[in-house]
MARBA-3410 file (N, C-alpha, C, O; in Angstrom, 1 decimal):
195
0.9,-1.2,0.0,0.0,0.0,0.0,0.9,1.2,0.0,1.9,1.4,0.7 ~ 0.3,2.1,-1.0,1.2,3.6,-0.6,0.8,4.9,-0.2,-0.4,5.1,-0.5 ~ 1.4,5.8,0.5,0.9,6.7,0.6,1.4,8.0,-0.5,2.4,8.6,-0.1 ~ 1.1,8.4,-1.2,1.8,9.1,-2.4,1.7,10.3,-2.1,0.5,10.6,-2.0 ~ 2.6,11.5,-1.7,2.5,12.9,-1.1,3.4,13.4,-2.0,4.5,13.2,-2.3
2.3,14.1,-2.5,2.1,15.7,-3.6,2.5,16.8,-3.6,1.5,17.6,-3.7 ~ 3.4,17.4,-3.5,4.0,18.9,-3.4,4.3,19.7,-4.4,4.1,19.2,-5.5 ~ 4.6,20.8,-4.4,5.2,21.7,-5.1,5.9,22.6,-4.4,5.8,22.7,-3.2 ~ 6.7,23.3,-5.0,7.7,24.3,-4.5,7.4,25.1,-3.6,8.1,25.4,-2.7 ~ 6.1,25.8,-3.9,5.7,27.1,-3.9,4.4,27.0,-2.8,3.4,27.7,-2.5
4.9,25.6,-2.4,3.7,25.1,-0.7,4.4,25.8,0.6,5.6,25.9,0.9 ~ 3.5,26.2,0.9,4.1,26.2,2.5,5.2,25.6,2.9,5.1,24.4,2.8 ~ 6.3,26.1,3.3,7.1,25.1,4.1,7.0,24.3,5.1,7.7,23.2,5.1 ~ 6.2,24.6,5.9,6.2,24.1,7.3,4.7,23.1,6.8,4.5,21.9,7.1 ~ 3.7,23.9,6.2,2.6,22.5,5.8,3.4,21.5,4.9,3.2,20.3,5.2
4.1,21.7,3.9,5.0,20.8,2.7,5.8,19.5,4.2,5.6,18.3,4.1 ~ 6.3,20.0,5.0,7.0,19.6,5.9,6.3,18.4,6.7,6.6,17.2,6.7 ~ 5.4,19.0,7.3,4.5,17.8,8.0,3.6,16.8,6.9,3.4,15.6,7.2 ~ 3.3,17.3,6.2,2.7,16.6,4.8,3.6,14.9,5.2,3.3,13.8,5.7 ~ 5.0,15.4,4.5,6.1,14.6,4.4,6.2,13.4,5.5,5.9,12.2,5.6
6.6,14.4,6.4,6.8,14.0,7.9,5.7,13.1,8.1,6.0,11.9,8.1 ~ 4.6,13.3,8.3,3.5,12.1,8.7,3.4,11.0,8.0,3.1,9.8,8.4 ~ 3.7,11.5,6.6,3.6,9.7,5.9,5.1,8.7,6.0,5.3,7.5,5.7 ~ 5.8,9.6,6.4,6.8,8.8,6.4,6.9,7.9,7.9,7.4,6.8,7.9 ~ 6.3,8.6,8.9,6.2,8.7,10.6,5.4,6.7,9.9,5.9,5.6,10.0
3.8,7.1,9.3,2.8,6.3,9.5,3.7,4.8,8.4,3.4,3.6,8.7 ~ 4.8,5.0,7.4,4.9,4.0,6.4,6.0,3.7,7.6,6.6,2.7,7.3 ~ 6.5,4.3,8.8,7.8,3.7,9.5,6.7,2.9,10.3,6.8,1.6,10.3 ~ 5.8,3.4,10.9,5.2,2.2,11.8,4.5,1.0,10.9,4.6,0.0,11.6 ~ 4.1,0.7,10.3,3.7,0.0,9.0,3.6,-0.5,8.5,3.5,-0.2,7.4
3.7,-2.2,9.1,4.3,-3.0,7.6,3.6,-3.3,6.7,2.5,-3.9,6.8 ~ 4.2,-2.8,5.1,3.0,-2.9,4.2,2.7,-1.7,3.3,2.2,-1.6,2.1 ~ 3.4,-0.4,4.5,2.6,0.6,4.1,4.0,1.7,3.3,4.9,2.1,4.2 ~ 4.2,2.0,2.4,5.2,2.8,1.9,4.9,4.0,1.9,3.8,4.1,1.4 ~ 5.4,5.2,2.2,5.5,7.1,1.6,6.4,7.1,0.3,7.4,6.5,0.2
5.9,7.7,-0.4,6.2,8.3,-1.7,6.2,9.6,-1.9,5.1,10.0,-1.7 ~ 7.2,10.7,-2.4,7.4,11.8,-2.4,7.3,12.4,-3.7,8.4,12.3,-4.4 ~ 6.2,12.9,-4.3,5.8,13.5,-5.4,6.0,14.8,-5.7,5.3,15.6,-5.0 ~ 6.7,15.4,-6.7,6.7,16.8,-7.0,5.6,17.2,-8.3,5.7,16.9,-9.5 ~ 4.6,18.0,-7.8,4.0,18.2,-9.2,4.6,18.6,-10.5,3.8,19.0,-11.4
5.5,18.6,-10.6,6.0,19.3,-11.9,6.3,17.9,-12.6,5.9,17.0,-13.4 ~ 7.3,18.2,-11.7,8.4,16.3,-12.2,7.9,15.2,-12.8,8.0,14.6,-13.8 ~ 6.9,15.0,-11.3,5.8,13.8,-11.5,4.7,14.2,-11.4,3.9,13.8,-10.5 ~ 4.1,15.6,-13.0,3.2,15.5,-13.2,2.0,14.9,-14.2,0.8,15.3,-14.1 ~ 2.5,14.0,-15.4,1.6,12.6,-15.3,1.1,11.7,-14.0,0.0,11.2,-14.0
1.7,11.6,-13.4,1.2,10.5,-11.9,0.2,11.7,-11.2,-0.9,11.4,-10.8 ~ 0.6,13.0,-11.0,-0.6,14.0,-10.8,-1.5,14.2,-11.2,-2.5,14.3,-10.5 ~ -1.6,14.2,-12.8,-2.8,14.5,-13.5,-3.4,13.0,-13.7,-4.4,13.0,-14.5 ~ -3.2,11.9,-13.4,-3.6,10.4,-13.3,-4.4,10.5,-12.3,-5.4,9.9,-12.3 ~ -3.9,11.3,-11.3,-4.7,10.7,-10.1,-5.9,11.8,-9.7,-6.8,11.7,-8.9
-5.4,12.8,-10.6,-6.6,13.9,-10.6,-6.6,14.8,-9.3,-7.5,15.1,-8.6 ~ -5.1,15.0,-9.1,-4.7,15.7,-7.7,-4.9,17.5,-8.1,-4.1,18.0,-8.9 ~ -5.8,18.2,-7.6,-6.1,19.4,-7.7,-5.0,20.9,-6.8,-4.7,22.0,-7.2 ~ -4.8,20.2,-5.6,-3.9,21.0,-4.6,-3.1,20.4,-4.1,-2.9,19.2,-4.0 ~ -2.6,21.3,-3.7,-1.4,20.6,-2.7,-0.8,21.3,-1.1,-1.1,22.5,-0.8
-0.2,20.7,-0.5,-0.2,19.2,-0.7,-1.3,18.6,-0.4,-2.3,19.1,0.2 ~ -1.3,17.2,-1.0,-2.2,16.0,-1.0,-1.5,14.6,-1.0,-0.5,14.2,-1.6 ~ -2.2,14.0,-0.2,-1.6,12.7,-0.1,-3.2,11.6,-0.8,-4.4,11.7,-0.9 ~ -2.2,10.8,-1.1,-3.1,10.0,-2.2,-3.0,8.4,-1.4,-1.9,8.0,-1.5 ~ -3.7,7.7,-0.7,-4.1,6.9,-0.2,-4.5,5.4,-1.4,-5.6,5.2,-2.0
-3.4,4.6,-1.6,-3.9,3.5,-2.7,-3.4,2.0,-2.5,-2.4,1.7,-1.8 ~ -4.0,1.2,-3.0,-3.2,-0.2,-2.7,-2.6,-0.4,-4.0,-1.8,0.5,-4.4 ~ -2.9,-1.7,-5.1,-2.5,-2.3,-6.1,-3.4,-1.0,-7.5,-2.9,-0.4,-8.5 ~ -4.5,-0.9,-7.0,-5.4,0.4,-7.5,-5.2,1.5,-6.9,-4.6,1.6,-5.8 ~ -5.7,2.7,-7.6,-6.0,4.0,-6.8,-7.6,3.7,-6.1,-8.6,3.2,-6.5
-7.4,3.9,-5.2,-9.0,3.6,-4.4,-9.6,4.9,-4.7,-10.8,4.7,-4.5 ~ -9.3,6.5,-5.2,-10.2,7.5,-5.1,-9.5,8.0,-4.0,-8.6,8.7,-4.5 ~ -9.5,8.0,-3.1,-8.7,8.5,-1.8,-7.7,9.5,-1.8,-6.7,9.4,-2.4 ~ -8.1,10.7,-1.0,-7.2,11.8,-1.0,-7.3,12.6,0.3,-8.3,12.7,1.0 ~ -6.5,12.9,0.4,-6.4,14.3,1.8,-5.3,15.3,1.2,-4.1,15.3,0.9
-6.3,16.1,1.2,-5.5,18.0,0.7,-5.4,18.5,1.9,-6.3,18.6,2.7 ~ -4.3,19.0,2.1,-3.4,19.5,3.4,-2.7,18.2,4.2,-2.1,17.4,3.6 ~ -3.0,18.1,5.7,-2.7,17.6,6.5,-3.4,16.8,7.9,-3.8,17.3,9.0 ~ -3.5,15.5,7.4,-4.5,15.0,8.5,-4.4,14.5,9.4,-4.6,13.3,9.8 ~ -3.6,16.3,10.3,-3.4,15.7,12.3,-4.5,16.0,12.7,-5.5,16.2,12.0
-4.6,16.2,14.3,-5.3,16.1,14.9,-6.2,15.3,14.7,-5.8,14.2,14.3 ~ -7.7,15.5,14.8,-8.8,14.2,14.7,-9.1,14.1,13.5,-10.2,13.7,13.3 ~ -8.1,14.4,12.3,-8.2,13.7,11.2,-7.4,12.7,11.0,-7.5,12.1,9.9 ~ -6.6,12.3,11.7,-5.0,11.0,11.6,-6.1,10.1,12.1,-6.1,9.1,11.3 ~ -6.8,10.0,12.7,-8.1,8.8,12.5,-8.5,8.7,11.4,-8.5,7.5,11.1
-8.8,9.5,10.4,-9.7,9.1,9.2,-8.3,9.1,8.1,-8.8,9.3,7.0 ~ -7.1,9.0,8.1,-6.1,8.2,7.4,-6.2,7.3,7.9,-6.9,6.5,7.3 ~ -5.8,6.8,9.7,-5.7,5.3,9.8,-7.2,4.7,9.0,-7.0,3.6,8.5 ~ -7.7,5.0,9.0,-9.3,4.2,8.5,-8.7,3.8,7.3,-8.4,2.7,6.9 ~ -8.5,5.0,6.8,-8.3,4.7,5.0,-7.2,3.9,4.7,-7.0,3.4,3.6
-6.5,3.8,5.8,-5.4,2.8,5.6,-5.9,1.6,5.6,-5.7,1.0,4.5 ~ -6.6,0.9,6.4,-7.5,0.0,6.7,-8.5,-0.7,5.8,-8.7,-1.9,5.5 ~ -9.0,0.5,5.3,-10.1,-0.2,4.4,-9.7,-0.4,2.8,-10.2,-1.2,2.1 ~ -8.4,0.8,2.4,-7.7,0.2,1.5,-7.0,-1.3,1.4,-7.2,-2.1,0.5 ~ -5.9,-1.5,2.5,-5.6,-2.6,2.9,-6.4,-3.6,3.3,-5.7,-4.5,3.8
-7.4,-3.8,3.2,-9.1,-5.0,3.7,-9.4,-5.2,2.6,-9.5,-6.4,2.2 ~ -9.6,-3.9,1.6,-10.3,-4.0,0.1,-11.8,-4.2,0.7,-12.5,-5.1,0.2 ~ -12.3,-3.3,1.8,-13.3,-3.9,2.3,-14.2,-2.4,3.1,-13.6,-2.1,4.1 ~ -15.3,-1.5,2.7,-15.6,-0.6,2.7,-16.5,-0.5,4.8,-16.7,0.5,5.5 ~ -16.7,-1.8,4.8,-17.4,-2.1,5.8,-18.5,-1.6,5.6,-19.3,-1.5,6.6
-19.0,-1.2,4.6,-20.3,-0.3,4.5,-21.9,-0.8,4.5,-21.8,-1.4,3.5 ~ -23.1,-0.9,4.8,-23.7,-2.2,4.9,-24.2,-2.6,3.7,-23.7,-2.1,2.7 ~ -25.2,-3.6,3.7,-25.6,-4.2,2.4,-26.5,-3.0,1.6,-26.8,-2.6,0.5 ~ -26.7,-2.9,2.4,-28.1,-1.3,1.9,-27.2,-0.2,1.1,-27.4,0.0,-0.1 ~ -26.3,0.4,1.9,-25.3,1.1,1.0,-24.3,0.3,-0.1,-24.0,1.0,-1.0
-24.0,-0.7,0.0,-23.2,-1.1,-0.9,-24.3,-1.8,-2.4,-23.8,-1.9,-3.5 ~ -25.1,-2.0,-2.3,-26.1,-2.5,-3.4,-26.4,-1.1,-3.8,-26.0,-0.9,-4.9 ~ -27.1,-0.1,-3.1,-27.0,1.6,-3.6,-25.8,2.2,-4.5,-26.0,2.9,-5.4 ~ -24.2,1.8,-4.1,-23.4,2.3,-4.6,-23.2,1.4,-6.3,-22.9,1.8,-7.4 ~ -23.5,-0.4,-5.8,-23.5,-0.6,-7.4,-24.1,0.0,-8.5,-23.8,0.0,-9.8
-25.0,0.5,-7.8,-26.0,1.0,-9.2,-25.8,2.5,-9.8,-26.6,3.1,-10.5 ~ -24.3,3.0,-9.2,-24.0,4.2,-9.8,-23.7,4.3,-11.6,-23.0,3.6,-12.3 ~ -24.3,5.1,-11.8,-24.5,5.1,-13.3,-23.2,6.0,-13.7,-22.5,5.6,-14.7 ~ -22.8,7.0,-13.1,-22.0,8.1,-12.9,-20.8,8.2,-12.3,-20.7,7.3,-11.4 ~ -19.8,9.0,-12.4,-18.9,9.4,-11.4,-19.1,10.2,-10.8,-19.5,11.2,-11.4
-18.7,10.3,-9.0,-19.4,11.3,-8.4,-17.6,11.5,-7.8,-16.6,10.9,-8.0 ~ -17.9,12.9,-7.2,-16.4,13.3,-6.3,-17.5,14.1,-5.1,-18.5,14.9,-5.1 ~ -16.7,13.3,-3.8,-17.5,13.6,-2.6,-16.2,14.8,-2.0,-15.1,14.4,-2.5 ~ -16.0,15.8,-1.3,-15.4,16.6,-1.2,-15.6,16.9,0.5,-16.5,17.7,0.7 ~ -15.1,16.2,1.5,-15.5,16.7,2.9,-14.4,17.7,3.2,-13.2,17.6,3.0
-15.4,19.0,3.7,-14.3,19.9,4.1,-14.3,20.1,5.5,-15.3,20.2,6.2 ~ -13.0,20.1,6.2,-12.6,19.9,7.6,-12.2,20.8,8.1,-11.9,21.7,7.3 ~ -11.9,21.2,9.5,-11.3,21.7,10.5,-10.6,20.6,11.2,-11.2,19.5,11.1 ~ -9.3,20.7,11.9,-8.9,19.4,12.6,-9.2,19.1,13.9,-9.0,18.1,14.4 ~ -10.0,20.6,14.5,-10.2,20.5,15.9,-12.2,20.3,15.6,-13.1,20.3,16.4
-12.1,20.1,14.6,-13.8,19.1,14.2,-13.6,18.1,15.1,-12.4,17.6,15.1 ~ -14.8,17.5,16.2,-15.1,16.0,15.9,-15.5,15.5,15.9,-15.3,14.4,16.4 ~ -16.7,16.0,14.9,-17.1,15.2,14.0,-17.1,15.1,12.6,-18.0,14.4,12.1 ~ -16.1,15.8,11.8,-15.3,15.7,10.8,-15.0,14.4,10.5,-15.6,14.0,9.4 ~ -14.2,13.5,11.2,-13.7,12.5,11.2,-14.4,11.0,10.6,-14.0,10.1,9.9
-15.6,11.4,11.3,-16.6,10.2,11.2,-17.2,10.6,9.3,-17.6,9.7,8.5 ~ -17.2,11.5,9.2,-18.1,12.3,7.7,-16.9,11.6,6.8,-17.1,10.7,6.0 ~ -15.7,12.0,6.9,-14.1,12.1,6.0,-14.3,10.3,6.1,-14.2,9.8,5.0 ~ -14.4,9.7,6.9,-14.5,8.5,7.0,-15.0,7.3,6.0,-14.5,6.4,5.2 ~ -16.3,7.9,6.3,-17.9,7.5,5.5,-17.3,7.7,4.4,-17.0,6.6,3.9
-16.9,8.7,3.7,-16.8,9.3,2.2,-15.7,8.4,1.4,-15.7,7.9,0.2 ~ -15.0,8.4,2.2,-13.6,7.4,1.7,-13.7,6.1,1.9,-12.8,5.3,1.4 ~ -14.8,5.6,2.6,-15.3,4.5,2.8,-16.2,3.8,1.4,-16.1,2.7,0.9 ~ -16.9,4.8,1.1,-17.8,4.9,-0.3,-16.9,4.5,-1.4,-17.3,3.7,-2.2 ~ -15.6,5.2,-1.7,-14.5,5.9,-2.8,-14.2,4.3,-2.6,-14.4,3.5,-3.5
-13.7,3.8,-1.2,-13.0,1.8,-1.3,-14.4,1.1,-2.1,-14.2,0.3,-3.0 ~ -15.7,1.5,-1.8,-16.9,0.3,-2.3,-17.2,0.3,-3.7,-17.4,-0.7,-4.3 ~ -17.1,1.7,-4.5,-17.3,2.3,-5.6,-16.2,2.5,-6.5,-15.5,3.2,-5.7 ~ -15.6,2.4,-7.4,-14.9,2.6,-8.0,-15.2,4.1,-9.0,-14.3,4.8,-9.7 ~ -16.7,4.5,-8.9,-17.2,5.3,-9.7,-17.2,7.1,-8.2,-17.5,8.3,-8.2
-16.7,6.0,-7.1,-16.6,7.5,-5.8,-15.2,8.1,-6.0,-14.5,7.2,-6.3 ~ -14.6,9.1,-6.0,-13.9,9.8,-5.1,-14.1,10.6,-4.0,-15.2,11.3,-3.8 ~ -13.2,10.7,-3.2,-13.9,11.1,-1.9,-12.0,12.2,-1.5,-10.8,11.8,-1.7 ~ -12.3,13.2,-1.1,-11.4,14.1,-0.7,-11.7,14.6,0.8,-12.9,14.7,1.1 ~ -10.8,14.7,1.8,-10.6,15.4,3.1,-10.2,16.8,2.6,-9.1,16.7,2.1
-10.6,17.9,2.6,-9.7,19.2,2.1,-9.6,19.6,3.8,-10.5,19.4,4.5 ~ -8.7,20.1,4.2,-8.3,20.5,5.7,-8.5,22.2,5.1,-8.0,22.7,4.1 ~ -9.3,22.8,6.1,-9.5,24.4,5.5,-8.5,25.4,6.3,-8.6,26.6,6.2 ~ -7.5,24.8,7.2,-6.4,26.6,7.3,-5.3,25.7,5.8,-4.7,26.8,5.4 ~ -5.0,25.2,5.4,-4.6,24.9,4.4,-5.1,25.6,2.9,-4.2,25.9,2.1
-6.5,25.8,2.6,-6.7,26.6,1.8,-8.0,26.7,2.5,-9.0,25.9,2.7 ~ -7.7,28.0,3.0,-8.9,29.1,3.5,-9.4,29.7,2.1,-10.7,29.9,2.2 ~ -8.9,29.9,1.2,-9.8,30.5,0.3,-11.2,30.1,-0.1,-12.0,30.9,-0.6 ~ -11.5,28.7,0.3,-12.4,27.6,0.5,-13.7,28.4,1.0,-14.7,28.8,0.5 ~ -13.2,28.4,1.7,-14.3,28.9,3.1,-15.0,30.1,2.0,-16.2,30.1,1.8
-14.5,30.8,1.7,-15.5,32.0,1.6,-15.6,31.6,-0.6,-16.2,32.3,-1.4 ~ -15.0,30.7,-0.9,-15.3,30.1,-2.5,-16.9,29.6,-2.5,-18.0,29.9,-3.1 ~ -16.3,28.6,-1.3,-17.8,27.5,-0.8,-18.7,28.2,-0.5,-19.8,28.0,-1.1 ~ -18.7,29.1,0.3,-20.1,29.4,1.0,-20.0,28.4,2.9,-21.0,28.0,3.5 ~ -18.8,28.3,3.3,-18.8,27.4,3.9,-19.4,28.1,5.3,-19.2,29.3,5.3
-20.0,27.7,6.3,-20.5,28.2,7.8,-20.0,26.9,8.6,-19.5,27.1,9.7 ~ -20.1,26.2,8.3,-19.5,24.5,9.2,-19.2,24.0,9.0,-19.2,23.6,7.8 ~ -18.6,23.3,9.8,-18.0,21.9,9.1,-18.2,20.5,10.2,-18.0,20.7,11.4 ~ -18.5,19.0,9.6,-18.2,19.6,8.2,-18.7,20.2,6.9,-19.9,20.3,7.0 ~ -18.3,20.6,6.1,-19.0,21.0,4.7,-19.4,19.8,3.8,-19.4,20.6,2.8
-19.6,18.7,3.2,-20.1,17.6,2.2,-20.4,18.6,0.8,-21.3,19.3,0.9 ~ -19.5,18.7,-0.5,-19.6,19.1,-1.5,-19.7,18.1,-2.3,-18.6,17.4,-2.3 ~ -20.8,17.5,-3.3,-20.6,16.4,-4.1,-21.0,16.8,-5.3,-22.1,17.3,-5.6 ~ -19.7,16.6,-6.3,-19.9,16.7,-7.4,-19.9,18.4,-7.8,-20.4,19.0,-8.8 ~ -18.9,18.9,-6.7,-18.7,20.4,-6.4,-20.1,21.4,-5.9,-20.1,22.6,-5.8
-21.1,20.5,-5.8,-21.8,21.7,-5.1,-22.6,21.7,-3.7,-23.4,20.8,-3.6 ~ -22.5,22.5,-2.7,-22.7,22.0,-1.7,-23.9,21.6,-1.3,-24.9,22.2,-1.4 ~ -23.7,20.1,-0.6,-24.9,19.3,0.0,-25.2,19.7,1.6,-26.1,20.5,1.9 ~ -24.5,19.0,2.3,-24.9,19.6,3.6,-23.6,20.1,4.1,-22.5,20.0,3.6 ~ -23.9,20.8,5.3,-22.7,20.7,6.8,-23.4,20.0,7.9,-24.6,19.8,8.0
-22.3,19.7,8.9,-22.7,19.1,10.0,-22.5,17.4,9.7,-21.9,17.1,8.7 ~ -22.8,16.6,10.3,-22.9,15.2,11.0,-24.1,14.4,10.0,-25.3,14.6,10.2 ~ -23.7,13.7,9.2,-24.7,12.8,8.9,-25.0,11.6,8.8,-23.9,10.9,8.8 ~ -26.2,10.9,8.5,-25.9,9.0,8.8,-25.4,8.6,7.2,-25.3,9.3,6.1 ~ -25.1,7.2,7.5,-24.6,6.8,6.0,-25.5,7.0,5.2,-25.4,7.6,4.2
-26.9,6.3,5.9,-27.8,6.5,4.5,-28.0,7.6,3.8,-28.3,7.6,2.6 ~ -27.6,9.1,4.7,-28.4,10.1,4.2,-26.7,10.8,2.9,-26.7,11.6,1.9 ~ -25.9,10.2,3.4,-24.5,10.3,2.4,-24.4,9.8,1.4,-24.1,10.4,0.4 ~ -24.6,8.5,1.5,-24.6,7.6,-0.1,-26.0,8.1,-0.9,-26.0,8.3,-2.2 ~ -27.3,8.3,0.2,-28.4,8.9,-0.3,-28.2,10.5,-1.7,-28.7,10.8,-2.7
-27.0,11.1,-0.8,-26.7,12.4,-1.5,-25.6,11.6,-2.9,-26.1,11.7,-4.1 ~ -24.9,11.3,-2.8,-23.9,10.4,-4.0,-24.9,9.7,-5.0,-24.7,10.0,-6.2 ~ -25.8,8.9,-4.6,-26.8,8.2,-5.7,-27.4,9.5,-6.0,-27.3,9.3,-7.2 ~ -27.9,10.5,-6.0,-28.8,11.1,-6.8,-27.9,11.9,-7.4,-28.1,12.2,-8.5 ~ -26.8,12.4,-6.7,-25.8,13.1,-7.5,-25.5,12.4,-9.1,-25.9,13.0,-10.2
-24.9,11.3,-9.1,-24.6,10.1,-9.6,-25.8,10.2,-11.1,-25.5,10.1,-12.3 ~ -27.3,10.4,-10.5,-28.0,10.1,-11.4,-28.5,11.5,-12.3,-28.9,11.8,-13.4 ~ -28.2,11.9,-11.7,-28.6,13.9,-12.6,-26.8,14.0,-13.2,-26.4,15.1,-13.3 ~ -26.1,13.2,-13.4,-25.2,13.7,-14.5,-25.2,13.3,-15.9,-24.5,13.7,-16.9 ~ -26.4,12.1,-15.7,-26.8,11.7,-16.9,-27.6,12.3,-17.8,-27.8,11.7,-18.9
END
């Protein structure tokens, strides 16, 4: 499994820094799990493959890309929802129930689920979770963590008041805490109005 972290020159140093730093911290405890150091320029085919928008980003994949991303940095009560994604990448296994996973086959479409965070959220974690949970069951999900002091410009692009924020398919769905059904619920109809 790898963790593939996305930079460019012209990132933050000190966010570029921990970016690095945590995946390398998570692939040292890890067996199984490698960090990968990507420069968008250099390695930008493997960027534009994986449809990486900002940076930094770390790209969460096993033998496939599962969809999986986190834009910025996922400390605080988001290093929960990497270890998850570590998990359910390495499982190949969404845990999601029968109800959602028979819902996600019948996507017709490709959807991009977009949770926007704070790290001192928590309940961010459980939402970022869910989403990247969907992206392991669906091959037709992507699912993004965007961490917002990382790109604050967000906040006032979006329309954001809370978080977290759920943007699917770039436009926003809810903020706040919601159940699976009512998530996959928002991804299937997304899914079906792009036809």
């Amino acid at each position: 499994m790898w963790l593939e972290v996305f930079t460019r020159a012209s990132d933050d140093e000190q966010m570029r820094s921990r970016a690095l730093e945590l995946t390398r911290d998570v692939a040292d405890l890890s067996e199984g799990v490698f960090a990968e150091a990507l420069d968008m320029e250099a390695d930008g085919e493997k960027a534009r493959a994986r449809g990486i928008r900002r940076t930094p980003a770390i790209v969460v994949r096993g033998e496939d890309d599962a969809g999986i991303r986190f834009y910025g940095v996922p400390g605080g009560h988001e290093l929960g929802s990497l270890v998850s994604a570590i998990r359910a990448v390495g499982a190949g296994d969404s845990g999601l129930s029968q109800a959602s996973r028979q819902a996600l086959a019948g996507l017709s479409a490709p959807v991009d689920v977009e949770v926007l965070v704070t790290l001192s959220c928590g309940f961010c974690p459980e939402v970022v979770s869910l989403a990247h949970r969907m992206a392991v069951e669906s091959g037709k999900v992507t699912a993004s963590m965007i961490e917002l002091s990382a790109f604050p410009q967000m906040v006032k692009e979006r329309g954001v008041t809370g978080v977290p924020a759920v943007l699917v398919n770039g436009a926003r769905s809810f903020e706040g805490r919601r159940s699976e059904s009512e998530l996959v619920g928002a991804v299937v109809e997304a899914s079906s109005r792009v036809e």
